[in-house]
C-alpha positions in Angstrom: 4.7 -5.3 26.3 2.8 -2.3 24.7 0.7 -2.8 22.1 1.7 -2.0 18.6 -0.1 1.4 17.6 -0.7 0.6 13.6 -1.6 3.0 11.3 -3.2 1.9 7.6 -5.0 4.2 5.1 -7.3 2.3 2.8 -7.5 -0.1 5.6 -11.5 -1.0 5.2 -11.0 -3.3 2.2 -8.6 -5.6 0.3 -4.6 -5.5 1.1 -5.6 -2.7 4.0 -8.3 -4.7 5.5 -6.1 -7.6 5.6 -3.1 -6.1 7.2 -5.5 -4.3 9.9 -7.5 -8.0 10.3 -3.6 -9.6 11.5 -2.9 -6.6 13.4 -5.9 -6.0 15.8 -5.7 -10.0 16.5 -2.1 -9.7 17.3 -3.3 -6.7 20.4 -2.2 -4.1 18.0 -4.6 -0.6 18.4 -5.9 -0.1 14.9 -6.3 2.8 12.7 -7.7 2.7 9.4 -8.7 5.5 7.0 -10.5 4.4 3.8 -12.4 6.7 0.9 -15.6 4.0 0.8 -18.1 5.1 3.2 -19.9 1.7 3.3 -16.8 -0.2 3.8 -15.6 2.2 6.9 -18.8 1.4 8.5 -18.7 -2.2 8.2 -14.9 -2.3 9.4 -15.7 -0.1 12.6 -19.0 -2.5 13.0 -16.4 -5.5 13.1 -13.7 -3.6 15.1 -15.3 -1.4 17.6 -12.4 0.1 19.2 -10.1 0.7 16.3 -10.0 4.3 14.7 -12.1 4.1 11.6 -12.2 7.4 9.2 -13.6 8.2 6.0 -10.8 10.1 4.5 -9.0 10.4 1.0 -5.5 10.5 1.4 -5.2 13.1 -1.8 -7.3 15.6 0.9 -5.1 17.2 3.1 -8.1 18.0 4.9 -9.8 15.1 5.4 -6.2 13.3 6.2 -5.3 16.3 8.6 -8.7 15.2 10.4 -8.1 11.7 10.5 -4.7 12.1 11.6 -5.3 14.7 14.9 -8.1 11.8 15.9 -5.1 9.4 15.9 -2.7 12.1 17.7 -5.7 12.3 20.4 -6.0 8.5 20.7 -2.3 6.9 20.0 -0.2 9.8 21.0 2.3 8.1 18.7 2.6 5.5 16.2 4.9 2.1 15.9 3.8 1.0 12.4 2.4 3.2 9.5 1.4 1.4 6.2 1.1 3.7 3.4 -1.4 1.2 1.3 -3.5 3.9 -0.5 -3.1 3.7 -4.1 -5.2 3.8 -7.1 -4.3 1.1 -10.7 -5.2 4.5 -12.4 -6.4 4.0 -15.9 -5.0 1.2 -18.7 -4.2 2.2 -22.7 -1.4 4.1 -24.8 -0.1 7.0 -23.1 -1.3 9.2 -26.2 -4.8 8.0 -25.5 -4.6 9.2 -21.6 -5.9 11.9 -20.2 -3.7 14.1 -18.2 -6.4 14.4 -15.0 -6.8 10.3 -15.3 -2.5 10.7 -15.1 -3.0 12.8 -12.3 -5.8 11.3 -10.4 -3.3 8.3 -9.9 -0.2 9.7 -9.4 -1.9 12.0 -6.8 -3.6 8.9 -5.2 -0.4 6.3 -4.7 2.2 9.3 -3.9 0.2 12.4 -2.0 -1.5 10.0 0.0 1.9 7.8 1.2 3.8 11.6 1.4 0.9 12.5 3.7 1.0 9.8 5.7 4.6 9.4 6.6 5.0 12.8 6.9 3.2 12.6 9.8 4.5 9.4 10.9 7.7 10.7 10.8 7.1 13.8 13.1 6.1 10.8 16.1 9.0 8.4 15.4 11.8 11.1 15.6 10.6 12.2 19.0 9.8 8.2 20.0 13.5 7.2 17.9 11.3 3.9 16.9 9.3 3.3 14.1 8.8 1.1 11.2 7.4 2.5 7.8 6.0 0.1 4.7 5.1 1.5 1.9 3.1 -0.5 -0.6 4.4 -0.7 -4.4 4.5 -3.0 -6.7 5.9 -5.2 -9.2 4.6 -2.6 -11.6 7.3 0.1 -9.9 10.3 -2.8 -10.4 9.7 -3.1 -14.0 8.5 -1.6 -17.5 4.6 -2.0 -18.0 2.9 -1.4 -21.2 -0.5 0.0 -21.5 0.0 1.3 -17.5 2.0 4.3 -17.7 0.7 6.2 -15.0 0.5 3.2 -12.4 4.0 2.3 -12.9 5.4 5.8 -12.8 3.4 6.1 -9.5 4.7 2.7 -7.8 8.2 3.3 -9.1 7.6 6.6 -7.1 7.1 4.9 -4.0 10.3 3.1 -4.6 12.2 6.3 -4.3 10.1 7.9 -1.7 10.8 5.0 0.6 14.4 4.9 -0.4 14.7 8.5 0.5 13.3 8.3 3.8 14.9 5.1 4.7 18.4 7.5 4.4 16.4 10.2 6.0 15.0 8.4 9.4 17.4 5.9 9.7 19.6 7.8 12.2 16.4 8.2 14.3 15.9 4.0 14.7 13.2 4.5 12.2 13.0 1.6 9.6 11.0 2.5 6.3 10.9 -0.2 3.9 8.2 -1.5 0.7 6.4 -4.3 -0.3 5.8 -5.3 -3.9 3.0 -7.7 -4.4 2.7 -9.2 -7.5 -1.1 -10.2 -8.5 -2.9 -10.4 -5.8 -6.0 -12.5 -5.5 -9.4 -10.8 -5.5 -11.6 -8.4 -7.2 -9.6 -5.1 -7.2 -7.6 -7.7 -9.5 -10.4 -9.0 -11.2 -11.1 -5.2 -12.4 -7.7 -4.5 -13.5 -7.9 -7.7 -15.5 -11.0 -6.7 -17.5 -9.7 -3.1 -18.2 -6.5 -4.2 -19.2 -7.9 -7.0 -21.5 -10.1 -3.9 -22.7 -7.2 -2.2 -23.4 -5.0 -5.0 -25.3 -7.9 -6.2 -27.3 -7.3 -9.7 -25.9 -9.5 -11.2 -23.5 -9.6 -11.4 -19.8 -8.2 -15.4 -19.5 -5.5 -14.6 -22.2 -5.0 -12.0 -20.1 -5.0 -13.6 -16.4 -2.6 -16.4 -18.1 0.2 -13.7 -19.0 0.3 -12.7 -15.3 0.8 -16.1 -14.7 3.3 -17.2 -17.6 6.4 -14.1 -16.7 6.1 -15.6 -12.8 9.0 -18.3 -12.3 6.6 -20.0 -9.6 3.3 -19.4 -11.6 1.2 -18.2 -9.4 -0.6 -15.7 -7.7 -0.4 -14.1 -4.8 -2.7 -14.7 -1.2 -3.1 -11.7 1.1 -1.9 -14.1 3.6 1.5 -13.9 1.6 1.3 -10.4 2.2 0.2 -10.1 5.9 3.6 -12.7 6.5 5.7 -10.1 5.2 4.3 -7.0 7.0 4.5 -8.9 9.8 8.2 -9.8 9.5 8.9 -6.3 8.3 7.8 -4.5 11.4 9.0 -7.4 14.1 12.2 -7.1 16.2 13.2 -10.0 13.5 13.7 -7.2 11.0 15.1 -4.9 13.4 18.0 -4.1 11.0 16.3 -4.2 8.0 15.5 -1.0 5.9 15.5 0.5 2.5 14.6 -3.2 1.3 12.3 -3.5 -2.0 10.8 -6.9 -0.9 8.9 -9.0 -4.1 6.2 -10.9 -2.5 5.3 -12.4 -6.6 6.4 -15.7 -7.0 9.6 -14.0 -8.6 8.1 -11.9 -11.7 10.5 -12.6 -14.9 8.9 -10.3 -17.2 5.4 -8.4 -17.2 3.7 -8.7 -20.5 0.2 -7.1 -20.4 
């Protein structure tokens, strides 16, 4: 069997690092974009012969670089994640600045626009293909104080529900992932700036996210790497257009 050919932008840390992690030790070839120099190098120190780009996915440049490296390499693609994104900033929408608004919006849509635009151009010709696009519980439901990240993830919701109509008649399966909170410090951040927002502090905080989740708990980037894993197997082979919680089952969010 071929190896996969898996494409991930902010692949060099977090959520990105995690999915290319799985992949490579399933035989997959790797390609990773990621705007943080530092953590580019170390991820092409630990995985020599993946593709490993600095590249900001809101730079049509930089992502048209990254990109014709892959076309050189791949010549195709079986699995593009579109995990770039930004939590953008946290307070009332009449205390937000419009480039902050921007900055975020740019960063969670251009970036999954550019990439599946181009993914999409290989997987017609190939009729295979399997798209996820990461969202969030923040695009499946109202979110105070976080205007501008839930407008973005609710975004991806209809970007992936447009192309899932789109590519279907091509074999190409485009589907999205909604993590709830995730372990680790991108969440630890988001934590302090929205306790800095709300006045309230960071454990009164941390113990909302907990209190609307039926299971109370958070979530593992192990729970996530299962479900991109099932998403792009033969297993899912009829699967697309799915918004799939990985959360625990979020009842209300209450930041």
């Amino acid at each position: 069997m071929t190896a996969q050919r898996v494409v991930i932008t902010a692949g060099a840390s977090g959520i990105g690092r995690a999915y290319a992690s799985a992949f490579a030790a399933t035989g997959a070839k790797i390609a990773i974009c990621d705007i943080n120099a530092d953590a580019v190098a170390a991820f092409a120190s630990e995985f020599p012969d993946a593709i490993a780009a600095v590249a900001d996915v809101t730079d049509k440049a930089q992502m048209d670089a990254f990109l014709a490296n892959v076309d050189d390499r791949f010549d195709g693609v079986d699995l593009a994640i579109a995990n770039a994104g930004t939590g953008g900033p946290a307070g009332h929408i009449e205390d937000l600045e419009l480039t902050d608004w921007q900055a975020c919006i740019s960063a969670n849509l251009d970036g999954a626009f550019q990439l599946c635009a181009w993914a999409a151009r290989h997987m017609k010709t190939q009729k295979s293909g399997s798209m996820i696009l990461m969202s969030s519980t923040g695009g499946m439901f109202g979110y105070p104080l976080r205007s501008p990240y839930c407008t973005a993830k609710w975004g991806v919701i209809g970007l992936m529900k447009a192309l899932a109509c789109e590519l279907g008649p091509f074999g190409i399966r485009v589907n999205a992932i909604c993590p709830g909170a995730v372990e680790g410090d991108r969440m630890e951040r988001v934590l302090a700036m929205e306790s800095a927002a709300s006045g309230r502090s960071t454990d009164e905080t941390r113990e909302l996210y907990v209190k609307g989740v039926s299971m109370k708990t958070w979530v593992t980037t192990d729970d996530l790497i299962d479900a991109a894993m099932f998403l792009s197997s033969p297993a899912a082979s009829k699967i697309s257009g799915l918004v799939l919680p990985v959360d625990g089952h979020t009842e209300t969010i209450n930041p």
